[in-house]
N, C-alpha and C positions, 0 to 999 in steps of 0.2 A: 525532546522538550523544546517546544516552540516560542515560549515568553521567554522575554529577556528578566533576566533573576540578577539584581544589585548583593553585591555584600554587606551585609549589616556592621561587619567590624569596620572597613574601610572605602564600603561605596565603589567597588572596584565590579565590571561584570563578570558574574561566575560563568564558568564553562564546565559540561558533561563530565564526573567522573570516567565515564565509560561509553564511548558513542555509539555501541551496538543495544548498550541495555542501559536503558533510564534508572539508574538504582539513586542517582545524587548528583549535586554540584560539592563546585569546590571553586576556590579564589584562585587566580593564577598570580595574584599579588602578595597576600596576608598567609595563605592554607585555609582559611574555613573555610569550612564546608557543610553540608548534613548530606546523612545517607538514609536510602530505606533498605527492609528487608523483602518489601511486598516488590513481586516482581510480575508484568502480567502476565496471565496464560498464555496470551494469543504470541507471547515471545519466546516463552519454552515449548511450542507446541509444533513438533518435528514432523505431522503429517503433513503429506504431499497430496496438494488439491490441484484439481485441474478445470478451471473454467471454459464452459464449451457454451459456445454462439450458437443460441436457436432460429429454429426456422421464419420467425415471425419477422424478422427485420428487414429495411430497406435498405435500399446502399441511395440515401441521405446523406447528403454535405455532412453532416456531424456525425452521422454514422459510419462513413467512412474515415474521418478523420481522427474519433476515437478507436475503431477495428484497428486502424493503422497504428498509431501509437502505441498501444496496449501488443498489437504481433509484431511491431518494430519491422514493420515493410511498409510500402508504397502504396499509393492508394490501388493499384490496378489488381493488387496481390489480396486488396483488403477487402474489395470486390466481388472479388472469388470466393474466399471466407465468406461472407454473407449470402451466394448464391448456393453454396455446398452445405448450406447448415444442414442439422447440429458438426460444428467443427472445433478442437478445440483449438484457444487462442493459448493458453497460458498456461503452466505447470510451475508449483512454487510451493513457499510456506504458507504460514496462515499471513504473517505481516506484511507479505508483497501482495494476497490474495486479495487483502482488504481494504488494501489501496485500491486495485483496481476493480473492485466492488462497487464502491464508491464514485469510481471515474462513470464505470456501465450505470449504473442506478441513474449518476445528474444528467446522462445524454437519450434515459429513455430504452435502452437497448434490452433488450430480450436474450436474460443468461444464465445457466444453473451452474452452480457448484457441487464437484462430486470429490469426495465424500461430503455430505451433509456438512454446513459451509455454520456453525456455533456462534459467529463474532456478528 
């Protein structure tokens, strides 16, 4: 949960029930709080996907800089990754997948998800 949430009993900022799963706030002042029961797929969802870099890309100042970030190496290793494509960058849930979904999408980059990537 990314806005910042007031309490209604005492104007106090709520903080996460639970910082792994968004089910609710709660007062760290008062106790209110509300909770839900809808929890989202992409957080109980235990497949293990693996993003792999395709051949199409350049090693690009931003293409290097996101390969890099995304494999958590250096640019000269990220290089490489982009000259050996299909390679993969990353193995994970779906919630870390989607982030870095999102990172490859805004920089342009050319990428599949295997298994069939739902979010």
């Amino acid at each position: 949960m990314n806005k910042e949430y007031i309490c209604e009993k005492c104007g106090t900022e709520m903080v996460p029930i639970d910082k792994k799963i968004p089910v609710g706030l709660t007062c760290p002042n008062c106790g209110w709080g509300w909770a839900t029961t809808y929890i989202d797929p992409i957080i109980e969802d235990d497949t293990v996907y693996s993003v792999v870099l395709q051949k199409e890309n350049k090693a690009l100042k931003n293409t290097l800089k996101t390969v890099s970030a995304i494999a958590k190496c250096n640019y000269i290793k990220a290089k490489e990754y982009i000259d050996n494509a299909p390679v993969e960058l990353f193995r994970g849930k779906a919630i870390e997948v989607k982030n870095l979904k999102e990172q490859l999408d805004s920089a342009n980059i050319s990428f599949v998800i295997v298994p069939d990537f739902p979010y």
